[in-house]
C-alpha positions in Angstrom: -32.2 10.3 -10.0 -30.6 10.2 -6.2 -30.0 13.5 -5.0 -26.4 14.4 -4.9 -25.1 15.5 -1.0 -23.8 19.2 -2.0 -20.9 18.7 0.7 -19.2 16.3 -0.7 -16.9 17.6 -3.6 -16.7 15.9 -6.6 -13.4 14.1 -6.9 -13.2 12.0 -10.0 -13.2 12.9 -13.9 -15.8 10.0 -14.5 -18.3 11.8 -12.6 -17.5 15.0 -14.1 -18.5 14.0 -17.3 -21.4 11.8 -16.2 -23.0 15.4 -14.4 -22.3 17.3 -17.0 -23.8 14.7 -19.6 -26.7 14.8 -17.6 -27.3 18.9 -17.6 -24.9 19.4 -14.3 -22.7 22.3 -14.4 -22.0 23.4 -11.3 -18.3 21.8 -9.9 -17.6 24.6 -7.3 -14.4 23.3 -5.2 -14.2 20.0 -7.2 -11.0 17.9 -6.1 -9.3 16.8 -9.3 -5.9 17.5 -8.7 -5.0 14.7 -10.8 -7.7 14.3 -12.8 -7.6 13.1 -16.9 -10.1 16.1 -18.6 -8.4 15.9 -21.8 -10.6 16.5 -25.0 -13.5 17.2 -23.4 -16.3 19.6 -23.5 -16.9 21.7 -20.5 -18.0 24.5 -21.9 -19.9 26.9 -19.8 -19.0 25.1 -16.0 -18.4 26.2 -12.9 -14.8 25.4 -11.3 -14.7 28.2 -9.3 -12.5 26.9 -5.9 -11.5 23.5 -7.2 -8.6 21.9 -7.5 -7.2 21.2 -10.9 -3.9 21.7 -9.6 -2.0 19.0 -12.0 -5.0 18.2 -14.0 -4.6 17.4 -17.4 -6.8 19.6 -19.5 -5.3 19.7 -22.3 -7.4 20.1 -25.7 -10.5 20.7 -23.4 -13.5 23.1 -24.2 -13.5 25.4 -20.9 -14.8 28.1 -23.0 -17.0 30.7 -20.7 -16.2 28.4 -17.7 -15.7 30.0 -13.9 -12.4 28.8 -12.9 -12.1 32.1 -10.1 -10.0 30.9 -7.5 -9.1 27.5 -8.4 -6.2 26.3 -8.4 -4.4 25.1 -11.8 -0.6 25.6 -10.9 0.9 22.9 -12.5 -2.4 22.2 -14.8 -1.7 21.1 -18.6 -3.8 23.2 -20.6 -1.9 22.8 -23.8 -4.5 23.8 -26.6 -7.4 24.3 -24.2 -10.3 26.8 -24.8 -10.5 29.6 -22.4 -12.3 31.8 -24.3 -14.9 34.1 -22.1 -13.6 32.1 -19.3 -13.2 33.8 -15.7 -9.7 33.5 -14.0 -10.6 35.9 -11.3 -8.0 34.8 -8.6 -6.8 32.2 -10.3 -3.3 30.2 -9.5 -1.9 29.6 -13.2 1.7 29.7 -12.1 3.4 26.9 -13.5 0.7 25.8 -15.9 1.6 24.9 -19.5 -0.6 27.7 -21.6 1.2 26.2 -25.0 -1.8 27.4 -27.5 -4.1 28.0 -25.0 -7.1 30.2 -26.5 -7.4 33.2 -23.7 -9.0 35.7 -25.9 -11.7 37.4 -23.7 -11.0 35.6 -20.8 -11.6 37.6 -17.8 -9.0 38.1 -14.6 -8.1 40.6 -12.0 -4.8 41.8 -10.0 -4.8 38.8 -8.1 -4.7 36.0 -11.1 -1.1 34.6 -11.1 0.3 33.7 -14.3 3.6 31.8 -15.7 6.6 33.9 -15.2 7.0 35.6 -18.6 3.2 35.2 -19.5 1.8 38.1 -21.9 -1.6 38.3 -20.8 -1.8 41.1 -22.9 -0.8 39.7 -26.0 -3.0 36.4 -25.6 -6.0 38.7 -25.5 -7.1 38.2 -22.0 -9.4 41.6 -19.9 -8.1 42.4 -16.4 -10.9 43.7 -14.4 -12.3 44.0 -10.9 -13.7 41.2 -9.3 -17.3 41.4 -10.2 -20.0 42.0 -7.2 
């Protein structure tokens, strides 16, 4: 298998899924701003610093996934699994949480939600940023 340059950020869904078929699960500040994730199974990744901004991630598995820090403002992640995930930092300002599963997600002060988002009542733990 060629060795992958660890600079270079990951910038297309195609090779998303072809990583993480292969065992990959490490996306750290992975450039899919636009990028069709819909459906799939990502369970367990790390998206910590990337750019989902207006990713489409709707119906996905995210379930235990690091999203800390990254950027899914304008993300769809209608009916998504976030269960266990980590949103410390997070920008989920104007992303569409329509039946999103939060429970047990993790976030701190600093994770921005939808105006008018119940973090509470969709089950998510606000904690300190862990060291």
């Amino acid at each position: 298998m060629p060795e992958v340059n660890s600079q270079q950020p990951i910038s297309s869904a195609a090779r998303i899924v072809e990583e993480y078929a292969v065992g990959k699960r490490d996306f750290e500040k992975a450039e899919l701003g636009e990028a069709n994730l819909q459906n799939l199974d990502l369970k367990g990744a790390n998206f910590s610093y990337a750019d989902l901004s207006t990713a489409n991630l709707s119906g996905a598995n995210l379930r235990g996934c690091d999203l800390s820090f990254a950027d899914l403002s304008k993300a769809d992640l209608q009916n998504a699994d976030l269960r266990g995930a980590m949103l410390f930092s997070a920008n989920l300002r104007q992303a569409d949480l329509q039946g999103t599963k939060l429970e047990k997600a993790d976030c701190d002060h600093n994770t921005h939600f939808p105006p008018d988002f119940d973090y509470i009542k969709a089950g998510i733990n606000i904690n300190k940023m862990p060291v």
